[in-house]
ChimeraX commands (.cxc) that place a marker at each C-alpha (Angstrom):
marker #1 position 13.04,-9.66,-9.43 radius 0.5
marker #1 position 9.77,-11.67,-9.10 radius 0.5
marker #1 position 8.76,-13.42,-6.17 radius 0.5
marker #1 position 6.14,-15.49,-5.25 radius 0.5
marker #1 position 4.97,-15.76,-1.66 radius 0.5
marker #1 position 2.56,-18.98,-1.22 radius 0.5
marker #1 position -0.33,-18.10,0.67 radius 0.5
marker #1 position -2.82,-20.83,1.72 radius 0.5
marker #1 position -6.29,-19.87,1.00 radius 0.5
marker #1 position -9.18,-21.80,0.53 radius 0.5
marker #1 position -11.16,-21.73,-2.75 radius 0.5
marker #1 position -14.88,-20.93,-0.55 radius 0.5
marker #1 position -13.03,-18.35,1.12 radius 0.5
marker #1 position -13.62,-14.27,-0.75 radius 0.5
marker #1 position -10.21,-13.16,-1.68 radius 0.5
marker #1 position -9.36,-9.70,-2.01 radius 0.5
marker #1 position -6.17,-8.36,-4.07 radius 0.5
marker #1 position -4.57,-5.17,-4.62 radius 0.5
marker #1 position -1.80,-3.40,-5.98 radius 0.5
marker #1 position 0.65,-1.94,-3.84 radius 0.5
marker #1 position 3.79,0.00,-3.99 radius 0.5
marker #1 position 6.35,-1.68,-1.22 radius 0.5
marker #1 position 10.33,-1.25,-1.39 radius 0.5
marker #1 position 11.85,-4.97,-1.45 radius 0.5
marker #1 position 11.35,-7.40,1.72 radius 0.5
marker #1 position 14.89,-6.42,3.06 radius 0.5
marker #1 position 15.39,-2.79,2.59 radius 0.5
marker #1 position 16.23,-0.62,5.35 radius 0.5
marker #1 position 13.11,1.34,5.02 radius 0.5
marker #1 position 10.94,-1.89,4.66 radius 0.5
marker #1 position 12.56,-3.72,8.13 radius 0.5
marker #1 position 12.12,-0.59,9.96 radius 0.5
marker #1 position 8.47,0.12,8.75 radius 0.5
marker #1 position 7.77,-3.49,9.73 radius 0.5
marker #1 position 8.58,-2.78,13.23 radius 0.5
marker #1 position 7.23,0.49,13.53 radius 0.5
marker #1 position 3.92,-1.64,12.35 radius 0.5
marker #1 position 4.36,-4.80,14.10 radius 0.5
marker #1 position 3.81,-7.09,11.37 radius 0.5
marker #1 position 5.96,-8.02,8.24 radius 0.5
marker #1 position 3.76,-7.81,5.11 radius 0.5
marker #1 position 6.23,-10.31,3.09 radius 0.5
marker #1 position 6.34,-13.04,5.55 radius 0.5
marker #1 position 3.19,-12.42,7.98 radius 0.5
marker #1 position 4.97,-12.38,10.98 radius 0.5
marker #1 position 4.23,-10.43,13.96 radius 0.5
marker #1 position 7.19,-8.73,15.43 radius 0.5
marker #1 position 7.63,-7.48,18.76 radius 0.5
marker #1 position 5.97,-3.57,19.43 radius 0.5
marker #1 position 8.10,-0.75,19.95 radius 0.5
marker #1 position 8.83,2.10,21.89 radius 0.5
marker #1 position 9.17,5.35,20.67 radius 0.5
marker #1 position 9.62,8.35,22.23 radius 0.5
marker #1 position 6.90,9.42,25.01 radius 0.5
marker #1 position 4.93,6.34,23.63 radius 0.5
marker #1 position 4.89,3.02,25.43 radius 0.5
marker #1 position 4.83,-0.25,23.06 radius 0.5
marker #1 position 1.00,-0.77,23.74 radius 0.5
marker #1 position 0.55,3.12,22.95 radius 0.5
marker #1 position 2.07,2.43,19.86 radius 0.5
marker #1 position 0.66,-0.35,19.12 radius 0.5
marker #1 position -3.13,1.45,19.55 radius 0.5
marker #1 position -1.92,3.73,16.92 radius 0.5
marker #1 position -0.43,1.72,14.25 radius 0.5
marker #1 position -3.65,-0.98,14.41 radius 0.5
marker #1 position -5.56,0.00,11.39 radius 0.5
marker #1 position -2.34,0.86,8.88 radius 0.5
marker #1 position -0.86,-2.72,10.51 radius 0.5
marker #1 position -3.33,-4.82,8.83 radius 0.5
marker #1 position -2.34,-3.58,5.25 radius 0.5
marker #1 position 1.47,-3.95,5.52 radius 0.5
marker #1 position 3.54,-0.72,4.65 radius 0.5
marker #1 position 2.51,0.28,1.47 radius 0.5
marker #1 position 1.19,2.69,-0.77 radius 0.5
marker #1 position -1.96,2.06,-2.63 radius 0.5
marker #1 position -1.94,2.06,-6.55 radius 0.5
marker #1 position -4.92,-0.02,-7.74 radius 0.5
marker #1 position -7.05,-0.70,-4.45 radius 0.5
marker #1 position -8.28,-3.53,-3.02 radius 0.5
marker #1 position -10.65,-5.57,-5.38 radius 0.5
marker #1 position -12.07,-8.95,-5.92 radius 0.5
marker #1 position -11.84,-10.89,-9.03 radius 0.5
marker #1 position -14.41,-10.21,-11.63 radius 0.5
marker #1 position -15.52,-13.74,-13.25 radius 0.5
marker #1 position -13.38,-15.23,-15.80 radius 0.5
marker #1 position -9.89,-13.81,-14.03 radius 0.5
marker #1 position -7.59,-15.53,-12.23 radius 0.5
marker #1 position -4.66,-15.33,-9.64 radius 0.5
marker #1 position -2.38,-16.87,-11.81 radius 0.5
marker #1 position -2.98,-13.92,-14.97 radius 0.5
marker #1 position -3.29,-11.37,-12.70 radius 0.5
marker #1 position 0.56,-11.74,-11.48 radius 0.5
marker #1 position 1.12,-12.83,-15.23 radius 0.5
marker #1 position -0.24,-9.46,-16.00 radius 0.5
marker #1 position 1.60,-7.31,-13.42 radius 0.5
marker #1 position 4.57,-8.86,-13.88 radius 0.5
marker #1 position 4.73,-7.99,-17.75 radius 0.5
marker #1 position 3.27,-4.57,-16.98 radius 0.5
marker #1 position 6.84,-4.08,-14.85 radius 0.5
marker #1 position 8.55,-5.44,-17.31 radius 0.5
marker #1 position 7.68,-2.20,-19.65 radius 0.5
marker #1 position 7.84,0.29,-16.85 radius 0.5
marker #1 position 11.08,2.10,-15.67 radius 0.5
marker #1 position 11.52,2.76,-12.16 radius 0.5
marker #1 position 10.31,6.68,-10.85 radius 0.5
marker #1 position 12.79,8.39,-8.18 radius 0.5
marker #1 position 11.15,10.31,-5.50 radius 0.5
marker #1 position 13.74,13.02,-4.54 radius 0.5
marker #1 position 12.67,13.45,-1.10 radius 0.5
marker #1 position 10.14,11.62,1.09 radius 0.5
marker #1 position 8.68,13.80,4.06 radius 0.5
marker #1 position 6.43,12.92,6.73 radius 0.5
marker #1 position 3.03,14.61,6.77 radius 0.5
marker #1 position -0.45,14.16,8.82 radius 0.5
marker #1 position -3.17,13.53,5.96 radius 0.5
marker #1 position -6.62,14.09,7.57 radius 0.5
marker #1 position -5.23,12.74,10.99 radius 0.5
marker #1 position -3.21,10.20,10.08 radius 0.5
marker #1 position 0.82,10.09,9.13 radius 0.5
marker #1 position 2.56,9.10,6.63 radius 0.5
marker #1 position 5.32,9.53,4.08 radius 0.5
marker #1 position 4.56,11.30,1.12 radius 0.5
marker #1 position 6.53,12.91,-1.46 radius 0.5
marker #1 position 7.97,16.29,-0.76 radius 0.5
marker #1 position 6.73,17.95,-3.99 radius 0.5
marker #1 position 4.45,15.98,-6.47 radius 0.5
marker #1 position 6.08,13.88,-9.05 radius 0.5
marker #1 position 3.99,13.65,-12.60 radius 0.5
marker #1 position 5.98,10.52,-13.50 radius 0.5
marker #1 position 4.33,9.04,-10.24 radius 0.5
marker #1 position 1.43,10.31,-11.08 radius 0.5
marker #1 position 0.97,9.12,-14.62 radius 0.5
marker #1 position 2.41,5.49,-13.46 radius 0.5
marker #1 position -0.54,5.37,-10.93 radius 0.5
marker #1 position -2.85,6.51,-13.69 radius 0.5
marker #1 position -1.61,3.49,-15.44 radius 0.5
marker #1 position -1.68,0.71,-13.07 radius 0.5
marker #1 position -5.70,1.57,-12.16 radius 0.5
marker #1 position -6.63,1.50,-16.06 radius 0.5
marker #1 position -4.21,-1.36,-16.95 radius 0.5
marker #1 position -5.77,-3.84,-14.59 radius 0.5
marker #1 position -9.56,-2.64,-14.40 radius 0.5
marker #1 position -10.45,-5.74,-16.42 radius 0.5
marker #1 position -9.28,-7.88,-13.29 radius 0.5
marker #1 position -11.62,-6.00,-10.87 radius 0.5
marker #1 position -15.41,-7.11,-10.33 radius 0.5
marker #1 position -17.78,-4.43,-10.02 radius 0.5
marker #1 position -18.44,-2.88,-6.29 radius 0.5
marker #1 position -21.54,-4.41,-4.59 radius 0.5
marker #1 position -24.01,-1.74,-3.26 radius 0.5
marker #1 position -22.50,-2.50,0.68 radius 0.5
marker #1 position -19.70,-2.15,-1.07 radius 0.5
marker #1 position -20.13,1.17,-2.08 radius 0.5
marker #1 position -21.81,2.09,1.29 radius 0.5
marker #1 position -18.80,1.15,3.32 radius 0.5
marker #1 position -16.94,4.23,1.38 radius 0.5
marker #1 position -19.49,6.65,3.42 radius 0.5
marker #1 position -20.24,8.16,-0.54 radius 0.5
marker #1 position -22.14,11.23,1.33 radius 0.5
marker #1 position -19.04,12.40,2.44 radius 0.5
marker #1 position -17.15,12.26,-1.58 radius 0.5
marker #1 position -16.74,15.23,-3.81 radius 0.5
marker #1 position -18.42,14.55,-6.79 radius 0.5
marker #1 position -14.94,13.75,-8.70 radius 0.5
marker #1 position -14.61,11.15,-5.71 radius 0.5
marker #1 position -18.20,9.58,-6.57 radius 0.5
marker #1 position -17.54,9.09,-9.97 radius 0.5
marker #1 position -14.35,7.31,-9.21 radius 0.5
marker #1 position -15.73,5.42,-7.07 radius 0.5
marker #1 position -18.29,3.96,-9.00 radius 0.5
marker #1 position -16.32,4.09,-12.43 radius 0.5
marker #1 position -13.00,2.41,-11.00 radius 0.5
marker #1 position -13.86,0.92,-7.59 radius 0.5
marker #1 position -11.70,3.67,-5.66 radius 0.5
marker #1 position -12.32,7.56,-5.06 radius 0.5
marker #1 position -8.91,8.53,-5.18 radius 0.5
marker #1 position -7.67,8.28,-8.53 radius 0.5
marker #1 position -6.36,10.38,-11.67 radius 0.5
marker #1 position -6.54,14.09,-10.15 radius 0.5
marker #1 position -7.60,13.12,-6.59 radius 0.5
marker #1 position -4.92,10.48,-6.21 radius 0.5
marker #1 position -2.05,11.17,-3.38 radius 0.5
marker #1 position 0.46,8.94,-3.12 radius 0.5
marker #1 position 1.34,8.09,0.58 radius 0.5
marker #1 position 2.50,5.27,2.95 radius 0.5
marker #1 position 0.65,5.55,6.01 radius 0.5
marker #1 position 2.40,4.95,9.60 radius 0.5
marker #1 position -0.68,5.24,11.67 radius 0.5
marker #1 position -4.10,5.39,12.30 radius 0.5
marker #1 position -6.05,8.76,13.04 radius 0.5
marker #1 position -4.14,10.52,16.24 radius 0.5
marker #1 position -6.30,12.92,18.16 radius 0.5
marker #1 position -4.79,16.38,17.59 radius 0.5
marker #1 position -3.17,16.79,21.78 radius 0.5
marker #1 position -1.25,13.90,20.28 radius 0.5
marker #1 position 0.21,14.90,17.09 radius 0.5
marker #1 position 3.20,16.53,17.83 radius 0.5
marker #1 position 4.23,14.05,20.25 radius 0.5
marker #1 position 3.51,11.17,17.66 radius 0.5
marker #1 position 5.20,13.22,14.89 radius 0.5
marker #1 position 8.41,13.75,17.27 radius 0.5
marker #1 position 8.40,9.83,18.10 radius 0.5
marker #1 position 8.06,8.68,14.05 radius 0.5
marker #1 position 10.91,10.94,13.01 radius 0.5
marker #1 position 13.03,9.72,16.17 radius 0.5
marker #1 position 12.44,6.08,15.36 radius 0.5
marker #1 position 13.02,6.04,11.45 radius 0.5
marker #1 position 15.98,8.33,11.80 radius 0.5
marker #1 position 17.88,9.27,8.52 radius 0.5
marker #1 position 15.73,6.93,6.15 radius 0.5
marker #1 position 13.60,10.12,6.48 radius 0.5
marker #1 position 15.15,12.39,4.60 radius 0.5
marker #1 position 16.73,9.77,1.53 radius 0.5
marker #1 position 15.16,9.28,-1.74 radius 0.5
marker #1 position 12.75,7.05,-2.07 radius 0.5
marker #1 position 12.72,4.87,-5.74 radius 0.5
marker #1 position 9.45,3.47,-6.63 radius 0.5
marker #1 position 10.91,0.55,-8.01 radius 0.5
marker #1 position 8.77,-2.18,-7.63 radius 0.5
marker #1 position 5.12,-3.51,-7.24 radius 0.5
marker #1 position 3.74,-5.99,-4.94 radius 0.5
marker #1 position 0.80,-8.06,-5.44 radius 0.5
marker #1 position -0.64,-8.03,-2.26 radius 0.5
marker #1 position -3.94,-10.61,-1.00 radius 0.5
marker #1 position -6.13,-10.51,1.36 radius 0.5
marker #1 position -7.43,-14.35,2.34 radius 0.5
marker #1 position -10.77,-13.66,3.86 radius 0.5
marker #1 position -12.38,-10.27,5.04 radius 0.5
marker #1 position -10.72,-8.40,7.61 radius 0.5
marker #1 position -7.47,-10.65,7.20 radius 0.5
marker #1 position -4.24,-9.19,7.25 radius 0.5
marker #1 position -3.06,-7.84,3.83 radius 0.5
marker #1 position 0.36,-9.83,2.84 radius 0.5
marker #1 position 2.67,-9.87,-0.06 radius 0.5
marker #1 position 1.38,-12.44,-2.73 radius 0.5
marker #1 position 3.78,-12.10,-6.00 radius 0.5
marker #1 position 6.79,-8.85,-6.00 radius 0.5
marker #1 position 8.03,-7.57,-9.09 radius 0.5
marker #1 position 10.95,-4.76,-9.98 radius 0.5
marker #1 position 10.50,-2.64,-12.52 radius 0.5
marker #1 position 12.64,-2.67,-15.83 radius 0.5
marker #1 position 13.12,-4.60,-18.59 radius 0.5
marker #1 position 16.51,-4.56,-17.69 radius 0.5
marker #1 position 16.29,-5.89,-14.40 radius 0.5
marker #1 position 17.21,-9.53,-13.78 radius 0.5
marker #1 position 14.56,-11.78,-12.91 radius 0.5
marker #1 position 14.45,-14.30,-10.37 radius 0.5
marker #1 position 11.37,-16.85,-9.91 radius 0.5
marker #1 position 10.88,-18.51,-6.01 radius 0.5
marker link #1:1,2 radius 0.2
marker link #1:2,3 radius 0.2
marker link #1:3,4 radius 0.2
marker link #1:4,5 radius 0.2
marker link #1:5,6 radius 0.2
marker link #1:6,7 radius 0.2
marker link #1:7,8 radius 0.2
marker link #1:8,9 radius 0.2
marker link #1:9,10 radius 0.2
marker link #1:10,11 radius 0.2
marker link #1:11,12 radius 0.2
marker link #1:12,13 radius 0.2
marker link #1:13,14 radius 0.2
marker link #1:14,15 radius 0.2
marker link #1:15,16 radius 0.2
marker link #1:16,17 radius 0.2
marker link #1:17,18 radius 0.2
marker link #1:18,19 radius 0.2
marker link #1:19,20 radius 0.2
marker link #1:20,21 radius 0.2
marker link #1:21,22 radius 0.2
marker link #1:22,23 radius 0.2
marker link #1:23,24 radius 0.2
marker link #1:24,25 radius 0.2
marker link #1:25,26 radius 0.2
marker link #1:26,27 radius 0.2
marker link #1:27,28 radius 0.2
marker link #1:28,29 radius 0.2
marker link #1:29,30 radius 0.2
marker link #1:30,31 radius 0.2
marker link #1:31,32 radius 0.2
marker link #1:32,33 radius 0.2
marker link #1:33,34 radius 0.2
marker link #1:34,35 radius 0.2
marker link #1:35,36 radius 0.2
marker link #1:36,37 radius 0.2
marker link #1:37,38 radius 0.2
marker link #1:38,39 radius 0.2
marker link #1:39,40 radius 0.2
marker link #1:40,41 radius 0.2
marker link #1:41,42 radius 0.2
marker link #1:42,43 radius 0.2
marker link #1:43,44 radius 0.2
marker link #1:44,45 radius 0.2
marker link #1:45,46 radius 0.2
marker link #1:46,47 radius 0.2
marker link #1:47,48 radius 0.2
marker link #1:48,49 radius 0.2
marker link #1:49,50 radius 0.2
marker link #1:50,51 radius 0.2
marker link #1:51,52 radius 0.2
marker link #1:52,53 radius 0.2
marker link #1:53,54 radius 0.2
marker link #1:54,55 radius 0.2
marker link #1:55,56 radius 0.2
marker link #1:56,57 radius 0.2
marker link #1:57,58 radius 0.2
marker link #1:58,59 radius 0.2
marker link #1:59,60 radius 0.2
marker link #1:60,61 radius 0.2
marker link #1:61,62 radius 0.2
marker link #1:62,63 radius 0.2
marker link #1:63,64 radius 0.2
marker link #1:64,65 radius 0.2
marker link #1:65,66 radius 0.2
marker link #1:66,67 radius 0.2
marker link #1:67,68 radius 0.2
marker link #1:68,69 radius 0.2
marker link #1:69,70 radius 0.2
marker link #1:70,71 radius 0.2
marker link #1:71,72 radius 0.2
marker link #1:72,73 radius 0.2
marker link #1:73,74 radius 0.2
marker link #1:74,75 radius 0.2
marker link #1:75,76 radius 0.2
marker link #1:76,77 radius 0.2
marker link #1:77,78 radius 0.2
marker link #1:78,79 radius 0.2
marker link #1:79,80 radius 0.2
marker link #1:80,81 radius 0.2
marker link #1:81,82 radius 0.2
marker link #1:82,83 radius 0.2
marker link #1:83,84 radius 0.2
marker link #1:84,85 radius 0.2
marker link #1:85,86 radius 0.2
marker link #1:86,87 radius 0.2
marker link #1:87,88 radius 0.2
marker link #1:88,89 radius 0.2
marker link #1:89,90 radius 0.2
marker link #1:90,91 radius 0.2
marker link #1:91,92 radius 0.2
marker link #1:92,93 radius 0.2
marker link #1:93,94 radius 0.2
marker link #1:94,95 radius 0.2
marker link #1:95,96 radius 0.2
marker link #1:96,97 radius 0.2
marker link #1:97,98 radius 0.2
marker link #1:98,99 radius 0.2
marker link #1:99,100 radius 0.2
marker link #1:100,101 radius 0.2
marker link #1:101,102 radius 0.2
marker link #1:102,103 radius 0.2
marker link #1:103,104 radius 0.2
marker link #1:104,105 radius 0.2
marker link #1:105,106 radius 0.2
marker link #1:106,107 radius 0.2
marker link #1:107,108 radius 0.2
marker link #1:108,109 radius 0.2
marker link #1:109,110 radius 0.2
marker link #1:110,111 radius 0.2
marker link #1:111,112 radius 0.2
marker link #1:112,113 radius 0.2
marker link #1:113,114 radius 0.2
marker link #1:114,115 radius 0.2
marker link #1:115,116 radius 0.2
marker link #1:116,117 radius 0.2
marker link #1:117,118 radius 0.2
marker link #1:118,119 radius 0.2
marker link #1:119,120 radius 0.2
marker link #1:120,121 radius 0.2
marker link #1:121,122 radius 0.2
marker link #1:122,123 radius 0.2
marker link #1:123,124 radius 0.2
marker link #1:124,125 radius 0.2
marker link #1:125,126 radius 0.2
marker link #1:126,127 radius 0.2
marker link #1:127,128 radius 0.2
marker link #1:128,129 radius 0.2
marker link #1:129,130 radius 0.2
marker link #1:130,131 radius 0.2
marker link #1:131,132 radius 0.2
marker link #1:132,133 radius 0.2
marker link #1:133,134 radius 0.2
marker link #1:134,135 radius 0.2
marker link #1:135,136 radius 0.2
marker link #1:136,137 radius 0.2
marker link #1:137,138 radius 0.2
marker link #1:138,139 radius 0.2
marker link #1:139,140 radius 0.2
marker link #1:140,141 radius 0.2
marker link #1:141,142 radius 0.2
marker link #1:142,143 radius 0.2
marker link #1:143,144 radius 0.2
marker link #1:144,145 radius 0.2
marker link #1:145,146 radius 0.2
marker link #1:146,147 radius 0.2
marker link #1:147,148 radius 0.2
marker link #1:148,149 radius 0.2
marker link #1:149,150 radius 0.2
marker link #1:150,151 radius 0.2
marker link #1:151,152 radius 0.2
marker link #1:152,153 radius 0.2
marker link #1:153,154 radius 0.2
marker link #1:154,155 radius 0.2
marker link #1:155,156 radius 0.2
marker link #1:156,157 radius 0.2
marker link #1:157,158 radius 0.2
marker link #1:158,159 radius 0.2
marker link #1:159,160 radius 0.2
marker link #1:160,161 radius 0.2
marker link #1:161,162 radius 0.2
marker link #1:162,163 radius 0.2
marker link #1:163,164 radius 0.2
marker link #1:164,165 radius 0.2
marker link #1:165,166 radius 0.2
marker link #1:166,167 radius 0.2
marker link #1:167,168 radius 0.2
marker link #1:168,169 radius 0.2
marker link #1:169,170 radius 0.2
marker link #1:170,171 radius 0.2
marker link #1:171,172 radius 0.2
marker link #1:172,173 radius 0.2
marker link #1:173,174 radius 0.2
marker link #1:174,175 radius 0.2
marker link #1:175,176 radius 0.2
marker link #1:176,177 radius 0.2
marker link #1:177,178 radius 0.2
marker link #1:178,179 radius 0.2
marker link #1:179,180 radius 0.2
marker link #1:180,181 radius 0.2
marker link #1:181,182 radius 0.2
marker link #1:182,183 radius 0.2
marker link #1:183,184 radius 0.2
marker link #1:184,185 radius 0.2
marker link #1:185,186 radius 0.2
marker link #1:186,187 radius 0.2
marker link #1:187,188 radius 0.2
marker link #1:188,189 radius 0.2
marker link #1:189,190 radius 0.2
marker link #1:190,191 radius 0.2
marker link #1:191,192 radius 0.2
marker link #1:192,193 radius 0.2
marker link #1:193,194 radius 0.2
marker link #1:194,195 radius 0.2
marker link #1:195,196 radius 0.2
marker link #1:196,197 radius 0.2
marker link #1:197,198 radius 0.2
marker link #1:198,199 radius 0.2
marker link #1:199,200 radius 0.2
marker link #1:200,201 radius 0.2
marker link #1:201,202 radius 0.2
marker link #1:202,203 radius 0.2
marker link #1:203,204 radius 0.2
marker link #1:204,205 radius 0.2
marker link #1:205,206 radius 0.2
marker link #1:206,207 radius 0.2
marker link #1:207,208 radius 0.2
marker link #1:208,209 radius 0.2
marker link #1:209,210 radius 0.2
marker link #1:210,211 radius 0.2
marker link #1:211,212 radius 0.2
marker link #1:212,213 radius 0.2
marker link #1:213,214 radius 0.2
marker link #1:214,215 radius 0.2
marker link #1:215,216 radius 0.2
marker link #1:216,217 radius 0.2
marker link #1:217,218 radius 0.2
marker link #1:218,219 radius 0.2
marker link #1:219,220 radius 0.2
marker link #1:220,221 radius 0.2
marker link #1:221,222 radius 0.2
marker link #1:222,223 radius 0.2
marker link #1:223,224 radius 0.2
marker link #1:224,225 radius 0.2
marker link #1:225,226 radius 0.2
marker link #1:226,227 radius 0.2
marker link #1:227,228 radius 0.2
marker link #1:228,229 radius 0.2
marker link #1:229,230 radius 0.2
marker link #1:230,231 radius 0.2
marker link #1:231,232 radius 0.2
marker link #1:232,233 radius 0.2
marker link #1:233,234 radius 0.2
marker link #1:234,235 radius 0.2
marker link #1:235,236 radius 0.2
marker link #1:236,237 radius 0.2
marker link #1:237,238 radius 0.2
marker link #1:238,239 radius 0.2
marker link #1:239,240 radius 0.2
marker link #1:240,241 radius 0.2
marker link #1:241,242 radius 0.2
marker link #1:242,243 radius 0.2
marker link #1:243,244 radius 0.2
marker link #1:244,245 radius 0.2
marker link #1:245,246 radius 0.2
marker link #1:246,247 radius 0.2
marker link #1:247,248 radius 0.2
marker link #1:248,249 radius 0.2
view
């Protein structure tokens, strides 16, 4: 399946794109992500907070602000602008070709884990297939990306890298790639550590059973962001497999 989500954006306006993995718009994981987030990366809509657990809808809210921006993802070629000579329209030309050739990758087990004070779903044990598919996706469409600007660069506090990190950074416009890449689907922002259990309790009540199920990485999303600090939303979404049938909105 391809879809294409129309975003208005204005040509003066610094666009920034990246490569995400999403499950499709309607899946049970997606809809409940959504409103665990507040916001629906496919359509842009805001959707009412929730309440989970010992955590009122405004608590929740606080801690979901900086993964709501993105949309429920995982990141696979990060957010980049457009070097000269590239455009929107080959980029999703690209990417949808690229999932043309690629078969889908089955994570056995999705578990929920705090990364550096944050949580999210990551896979239970670490999948090479994933792995090399990542690998893939962040050499495949380097020729798309425009070099990092010195702020840039700054913004990604580099004093604070391993020197593996560095070198990504300034070779492929990300730090965590090849060996230091993690694939994970963040649910919140940093929670302060008297927190943690109670916020780990709350995300396991509210998503339940979809917890536990395998999770297929069978799809990528083109995802856009308009103007700086916009909200990241779904741009162009694309199944993997030749054999997949292919629908065009």
């Amino acid at each position: 399946m391809q879809i294409a989500y129309c975003v208005a954006i204005g040509e003066e306006k610094i666009m920034r794109y990246a490569i995400y993995f999403t499950p499709e718009q309607n899946d049970p994981l997606t809809r409940a992500a959504a409103r665990w987030l507040g916001r629906d990366a496919f359509t842009g809509e805001q959707t009412t907070p929730v309440e989970a657990g010992p955590f009122t809808a405004a608590e929740i809210s606080f801690h979901t602000a900086a993964a709501r921006r993105y949309g429920f993802h995982a990141t696979l070629k990060a957010p980049f602008q457009l070097t000269g000579g590239q455009t929107e329209q080959g980029l999703i030309a690209a990417l949808a070709s690229f999932c043309e050739q690629r078969e889908p990758v089955l994570v056995p087990r999705a578990v929920l884990r705090r990364l550096d004070g944050f949580y999210a779903l990551v896979p239970e044990e670490r999948s090479a297939d994933l792995d090399a598919l990542a690998g893939e996706i962040v050499r495949e469409f380097e020729p798309f990306r425009a070099p990092l600007s010195a702020e840039e660069i700054e913004r990604r506090n580099p004093q604070s890298l391993s020197p593996a990190q560095l070198k990504n950074l300034h070779k492929w416009g990300y730090p965590y790639v090849f060996e230091e890449f993690r694939f994970h689907m963040t649910l919140t922002g940093r929670v302060p550590q008297n927190e943690a259990a109670r916020m780990e309790r709350a995300i396991e009540a509210f998503f339940g059973p979809l917890l536990s199920e395998p999770l297929e990485i069978g799809s990528l999303a083109l995802f856009v962001e308009p103007e700086p600090g916009a909200p990241f939303q779904v741009r162009s979404f694309h199944e993997l497999g030749w054999t997949k049938t292919r629908k065009t909105a």
